[in-house]
C-alpha positions as CSV (number, residue, x, y, z in Angstrom):
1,X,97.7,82.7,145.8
2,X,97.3,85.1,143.0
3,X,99.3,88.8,143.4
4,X,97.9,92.1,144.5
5,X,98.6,94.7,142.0
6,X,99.3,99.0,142.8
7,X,98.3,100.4,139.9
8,X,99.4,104.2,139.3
9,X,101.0,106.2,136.2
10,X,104.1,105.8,134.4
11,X,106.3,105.0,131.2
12,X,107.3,102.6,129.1
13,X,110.7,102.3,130.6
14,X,109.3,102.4,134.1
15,X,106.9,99.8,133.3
16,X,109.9,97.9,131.9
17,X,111.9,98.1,135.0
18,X,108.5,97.4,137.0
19,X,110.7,98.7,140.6
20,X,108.4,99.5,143.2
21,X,111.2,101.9,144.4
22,X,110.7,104.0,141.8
23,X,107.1,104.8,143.3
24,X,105.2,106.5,146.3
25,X,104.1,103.3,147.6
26,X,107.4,101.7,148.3
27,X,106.3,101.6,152.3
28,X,102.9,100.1,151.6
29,X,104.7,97.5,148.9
30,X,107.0,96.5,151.7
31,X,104.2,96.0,154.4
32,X,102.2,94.1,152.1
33,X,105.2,91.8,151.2
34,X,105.8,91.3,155.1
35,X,102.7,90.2,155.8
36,X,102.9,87.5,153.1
37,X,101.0,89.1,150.4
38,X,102.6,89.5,146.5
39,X,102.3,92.8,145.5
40,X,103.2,93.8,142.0
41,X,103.2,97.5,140.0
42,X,101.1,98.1,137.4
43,X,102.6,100.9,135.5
44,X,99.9,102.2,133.6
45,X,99.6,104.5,130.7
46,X,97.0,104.9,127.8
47,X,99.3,104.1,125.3
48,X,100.0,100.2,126.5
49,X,96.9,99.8,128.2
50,X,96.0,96.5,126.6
51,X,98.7,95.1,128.4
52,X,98.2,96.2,131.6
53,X,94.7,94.7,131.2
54,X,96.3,91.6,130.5
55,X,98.6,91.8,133.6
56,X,95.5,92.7,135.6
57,X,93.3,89.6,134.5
58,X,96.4,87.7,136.4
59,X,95.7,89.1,140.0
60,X,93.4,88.8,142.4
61,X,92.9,92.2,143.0
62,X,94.2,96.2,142.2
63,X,94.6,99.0,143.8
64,X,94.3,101.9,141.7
65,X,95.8,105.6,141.6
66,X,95.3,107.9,138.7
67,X,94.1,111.3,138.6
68,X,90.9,111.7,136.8
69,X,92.4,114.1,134.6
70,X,96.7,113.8,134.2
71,X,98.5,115.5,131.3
72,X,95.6,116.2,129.1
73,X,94.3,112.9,128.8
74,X,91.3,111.9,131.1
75,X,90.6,108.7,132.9
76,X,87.8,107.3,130.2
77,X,90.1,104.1,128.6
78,X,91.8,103.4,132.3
79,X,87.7,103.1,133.7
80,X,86.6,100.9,131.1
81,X,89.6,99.0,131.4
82,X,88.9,98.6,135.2
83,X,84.9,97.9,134.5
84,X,86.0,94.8,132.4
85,X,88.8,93.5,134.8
86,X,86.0,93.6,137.6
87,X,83.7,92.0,136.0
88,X,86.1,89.0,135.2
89,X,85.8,88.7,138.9
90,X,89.6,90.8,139.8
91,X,88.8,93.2,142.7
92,X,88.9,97.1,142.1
93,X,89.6,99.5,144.0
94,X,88.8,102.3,143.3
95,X,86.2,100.9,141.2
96,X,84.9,103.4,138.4
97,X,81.2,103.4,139.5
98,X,82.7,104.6,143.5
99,X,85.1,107.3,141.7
100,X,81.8,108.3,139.7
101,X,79.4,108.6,142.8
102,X,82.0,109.6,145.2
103,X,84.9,111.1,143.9
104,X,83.2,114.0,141.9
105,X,82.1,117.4,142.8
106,X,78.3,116.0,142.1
107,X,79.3,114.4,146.1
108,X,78.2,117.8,147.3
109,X,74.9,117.6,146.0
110,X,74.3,114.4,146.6
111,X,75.1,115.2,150.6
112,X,73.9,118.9,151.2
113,X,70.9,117.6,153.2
114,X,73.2,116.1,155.4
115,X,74.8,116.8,159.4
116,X,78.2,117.8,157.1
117,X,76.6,119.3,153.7
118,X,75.8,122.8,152.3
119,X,73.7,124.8,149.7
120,X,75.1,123.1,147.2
121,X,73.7,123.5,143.0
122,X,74.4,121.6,140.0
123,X,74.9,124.3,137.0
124,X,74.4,122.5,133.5
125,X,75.1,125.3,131.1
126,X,76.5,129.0,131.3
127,X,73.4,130.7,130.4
128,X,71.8,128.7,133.8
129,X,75.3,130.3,135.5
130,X,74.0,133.6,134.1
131,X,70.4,133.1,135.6
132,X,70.8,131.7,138.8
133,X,74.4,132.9,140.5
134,X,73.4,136.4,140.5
135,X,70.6,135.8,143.5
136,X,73.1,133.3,145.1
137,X,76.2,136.0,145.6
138,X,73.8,138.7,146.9
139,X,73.8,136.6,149.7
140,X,77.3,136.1,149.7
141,X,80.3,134.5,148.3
142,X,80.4,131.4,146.0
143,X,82.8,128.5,145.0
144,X,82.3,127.1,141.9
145,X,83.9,123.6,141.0
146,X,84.2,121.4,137.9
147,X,82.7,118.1,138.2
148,X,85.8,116.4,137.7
149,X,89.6,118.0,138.7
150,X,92.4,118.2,141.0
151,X,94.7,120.5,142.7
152,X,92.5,123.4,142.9
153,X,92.3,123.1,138.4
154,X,88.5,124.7,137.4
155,X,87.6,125.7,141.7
156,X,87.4,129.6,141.5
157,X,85.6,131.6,144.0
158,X,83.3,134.5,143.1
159,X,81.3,137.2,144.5
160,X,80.2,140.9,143.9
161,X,82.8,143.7,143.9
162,X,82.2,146.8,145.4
163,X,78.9,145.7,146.7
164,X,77.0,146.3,143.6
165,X,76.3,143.9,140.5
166,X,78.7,145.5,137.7
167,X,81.7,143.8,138.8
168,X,83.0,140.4,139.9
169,X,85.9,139.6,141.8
170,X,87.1,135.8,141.0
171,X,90.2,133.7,142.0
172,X,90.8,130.5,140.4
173,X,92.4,128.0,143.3
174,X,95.0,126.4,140.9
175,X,98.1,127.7,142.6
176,X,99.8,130.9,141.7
177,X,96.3,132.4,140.7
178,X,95.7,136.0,141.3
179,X,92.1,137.8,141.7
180,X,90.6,139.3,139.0
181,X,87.8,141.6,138.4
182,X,85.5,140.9,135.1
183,X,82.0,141.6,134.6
184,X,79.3,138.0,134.3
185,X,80.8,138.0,130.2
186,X,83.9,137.7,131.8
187,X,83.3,134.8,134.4
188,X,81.3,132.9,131.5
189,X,84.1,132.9,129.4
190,X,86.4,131.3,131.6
191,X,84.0,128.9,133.3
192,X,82.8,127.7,129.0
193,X,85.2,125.3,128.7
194,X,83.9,123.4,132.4
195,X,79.9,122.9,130.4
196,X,81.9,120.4,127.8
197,X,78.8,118.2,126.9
198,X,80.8,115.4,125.5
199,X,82.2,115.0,129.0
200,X,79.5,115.3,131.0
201,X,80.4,118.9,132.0
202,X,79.0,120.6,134.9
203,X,79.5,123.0,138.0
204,X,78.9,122.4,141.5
205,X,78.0,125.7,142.9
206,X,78.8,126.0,146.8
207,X,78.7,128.7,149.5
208,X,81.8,130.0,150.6
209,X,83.5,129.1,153.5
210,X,85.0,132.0,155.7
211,X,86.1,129.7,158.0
212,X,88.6,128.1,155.4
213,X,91.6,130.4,157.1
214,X,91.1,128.2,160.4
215,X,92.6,125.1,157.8
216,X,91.1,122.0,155.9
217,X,91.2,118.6,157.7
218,X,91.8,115.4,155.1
219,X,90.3,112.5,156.6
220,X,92.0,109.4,155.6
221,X,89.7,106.4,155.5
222,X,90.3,102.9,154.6
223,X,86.9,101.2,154.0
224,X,84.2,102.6,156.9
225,X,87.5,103.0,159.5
226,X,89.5,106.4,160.3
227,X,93.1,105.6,159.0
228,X,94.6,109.0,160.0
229,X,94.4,112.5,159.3
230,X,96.1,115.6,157.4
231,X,96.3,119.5,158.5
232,X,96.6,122.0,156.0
233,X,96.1,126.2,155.8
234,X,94.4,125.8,152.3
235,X,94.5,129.5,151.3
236,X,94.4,129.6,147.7
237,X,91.0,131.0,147.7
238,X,91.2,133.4,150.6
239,X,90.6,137.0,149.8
240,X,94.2,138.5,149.1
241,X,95.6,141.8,150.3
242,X,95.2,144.2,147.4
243,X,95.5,142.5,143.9
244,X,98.1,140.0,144.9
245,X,98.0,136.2,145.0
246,X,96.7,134.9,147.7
247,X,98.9,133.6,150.7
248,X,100.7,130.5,150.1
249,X,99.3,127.6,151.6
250,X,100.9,126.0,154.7
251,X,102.4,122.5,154.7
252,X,99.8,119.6,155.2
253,X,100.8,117.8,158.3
254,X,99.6,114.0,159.0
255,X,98.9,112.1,161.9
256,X,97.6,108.7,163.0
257,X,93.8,108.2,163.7
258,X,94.3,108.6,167.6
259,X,94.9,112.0,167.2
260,X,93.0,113.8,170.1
261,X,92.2,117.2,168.2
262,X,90.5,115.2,165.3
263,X,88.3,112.3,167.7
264,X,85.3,114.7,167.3
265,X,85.3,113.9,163.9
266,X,86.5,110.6,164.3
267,X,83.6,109.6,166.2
268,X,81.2,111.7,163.3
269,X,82.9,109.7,160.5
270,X,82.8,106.3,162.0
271,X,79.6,106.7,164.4
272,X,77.4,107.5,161.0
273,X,78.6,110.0,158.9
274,X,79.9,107.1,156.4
275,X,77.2,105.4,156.3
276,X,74.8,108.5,155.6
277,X,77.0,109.2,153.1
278,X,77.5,106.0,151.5
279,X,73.7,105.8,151.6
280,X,73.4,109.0,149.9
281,X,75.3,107.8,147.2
282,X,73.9,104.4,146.8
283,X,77.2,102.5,147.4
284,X,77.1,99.4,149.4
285,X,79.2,98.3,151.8
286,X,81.4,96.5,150.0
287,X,81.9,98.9,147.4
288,X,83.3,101.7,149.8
289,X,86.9,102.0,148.3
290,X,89.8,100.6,150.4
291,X,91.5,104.1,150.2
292,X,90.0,107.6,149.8
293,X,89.8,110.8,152.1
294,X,87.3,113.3,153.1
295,X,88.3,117.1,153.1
296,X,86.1,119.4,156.0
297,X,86.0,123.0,156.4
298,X,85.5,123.8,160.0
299,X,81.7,123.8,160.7
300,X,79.4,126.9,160.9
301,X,75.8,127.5,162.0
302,X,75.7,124.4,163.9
303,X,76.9,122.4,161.5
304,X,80.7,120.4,163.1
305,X,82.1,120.8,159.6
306,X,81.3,120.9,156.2
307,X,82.1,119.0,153.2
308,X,84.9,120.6,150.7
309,X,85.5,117.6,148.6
310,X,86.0,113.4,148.5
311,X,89.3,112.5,146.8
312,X,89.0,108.6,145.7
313,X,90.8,108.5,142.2
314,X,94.5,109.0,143.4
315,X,95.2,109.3,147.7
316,X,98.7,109.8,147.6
317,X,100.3,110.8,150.0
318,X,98.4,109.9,153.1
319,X,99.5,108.8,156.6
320,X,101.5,105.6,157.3
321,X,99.0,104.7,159.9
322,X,96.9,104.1,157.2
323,X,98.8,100.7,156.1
324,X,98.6,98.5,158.2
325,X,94.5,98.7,158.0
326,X,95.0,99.0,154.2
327,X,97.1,95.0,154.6
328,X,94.5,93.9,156.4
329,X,91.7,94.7,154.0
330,X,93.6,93.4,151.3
331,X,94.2,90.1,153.5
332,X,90.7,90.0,153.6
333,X,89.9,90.0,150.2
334,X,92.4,87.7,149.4
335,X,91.1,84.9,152.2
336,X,87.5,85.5,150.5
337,X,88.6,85.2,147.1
């Protein structure tokens, strides 16, 4: 039987050693090796990514973490890479085409009709920014998001200061961020480099979420099934005292799928949620990635929560609970292979 491979960043000397205790994934190498199943790194990096292809036309499938954009350099050789491996008949997962049509800001448009969407906009070009947002924020508060990101990189949330239409106040969620007030010259300049054509660059405009103090809920999800869940106070864009930073953000806390204050949604996810979503999207089935999580705001005006984001590229860390279904999917694979 041909290896499983985890793929996920590193060196040339880490690739050399190839350890799987040098990575996050030691406890998911170890289950995957008790149940019988071969599971090699693949330490990846742009600059030896010829061999890592090679390595990769040797297994019978991949699991794949790597942000979409991670020290500069964005994901664009590692997805064509991938493409090709797949289409040599090696399962993917992530494959590129689910990171596209899920794991992107453009998620929100695709799904603001649904039971867990919102008013969401696609913004091509600042002088549509300039047009547009200033109807949206008299009606309220706005998030803006890159397309593509992590870690709170090009999120920033904006409304009117002062309740008149000279001033903005914005805070950027990349931690450490403090509010600022600029006029719409201001905002454009810092949001310019988001519209890079070249890269497909866009913004997702979104409403703002009071309810965001209550906490974010990260549901983990291997396939269609609830592997577990995370907690987290996610303040970075919550109005500061004053001109301060905002307050830190609490620790994220993770529990197992049984979890009785998350079977709500749970039972949402797995009773059709997924599969409006995966609809949405046009993703089949079988194309749902093996790991990836959800992140809900707590629901308001009826709704039971609302879509912040879908993280497919790297899910890391997530709960243990989540193993033993991620083993049996890849047992599953391999017996189909």
């Amino acid at each position: 039987m041909k290896p499983w491979a985890l793929l996920y960043p590193g060196d040339r000397a880490m690739r050399d050693r190839t350890d799987p205790r040098e990575s996050r994934f030691l406890p998911l190498f170890e289950a995957l090796r008790t149940a019988g199943i071969d599971a090699v790194p693949a330490i990846y990096h742009d600059d030896f990514a010829d061999e890592v292809e090679t390595q990769l036309m040797q297994v019978a499938g991949v699991q794949v973490w790597c942000n979409p954009i991670e020290g500069g350099r964005r994901r664009d050789r590692l997805d064509a890479l991938l493409r090709r491996v797949a289409d040599a008949g090696v399962f993917v997962s992530s494959h590129p085409e689910a990171v596209l049509r899920l794991g992107t800001k453009d998620v929100l448009l695709a799904t603001r009709d649904l039971p867990f969407g919102s008013d969401a906009h696609r913004i091509d070009s600042p002088a549509q920014l300039a047009n547009e947002l200033p109807a949206r924020l008299d009606a309220g508060a706005r998030v803006l998001k890159q397309q593509r990101g992590h870690s709170g990189i090009g999120v920033w949330r904006v409304k009117w200061a002062d309740g008149g239409r000279d001033q903005l106040r914005i805070r950027h969620a990349q931690r450490g961020s403090v509010e600022e007030r600029v006029g719409m010259d201001g905002l454009l300049a810092r949001l310019r480099a988001y519209f890079d054509p070249a890269a497909d660059g866009h913004l997702i405009d979104q409403p703002w979420q009071p309810q965001m103090v209550e906490g974010m809920t990260r549901a983990y999800l291997v396939g269609d099934r609830v592997g577990g869940f995370g907690h987290q106070a996610v303040n970075a864009l919550f109005p500061a005292s004053g001109n301060g930073s905002a307050p830190e953000p609490g620790p994220r806390l993770y529990f197992d799928a049984d979890e009785p204050r998350f079977q709500p949604l749970r039972q949402h996810l797995e009773g059709g949620w997924i599969a409006m979503l995966r609809e949405a999207v046009s993703l089949a089935p079988e194309q749902l990635p093996l790991l990836w999580d959800c992140d809900f705001l707590p629901g308001s005006e009826g709704k039971p929560a609302v879509l912040c984001e879908i993280n497919v590229s790297s899910v890391s860390p997530y709960p243990p609970s989540c193993n033993p279904l991620l083993v049996d999917a890849i047992r599953a694979h391999l017996a189909s292979a």
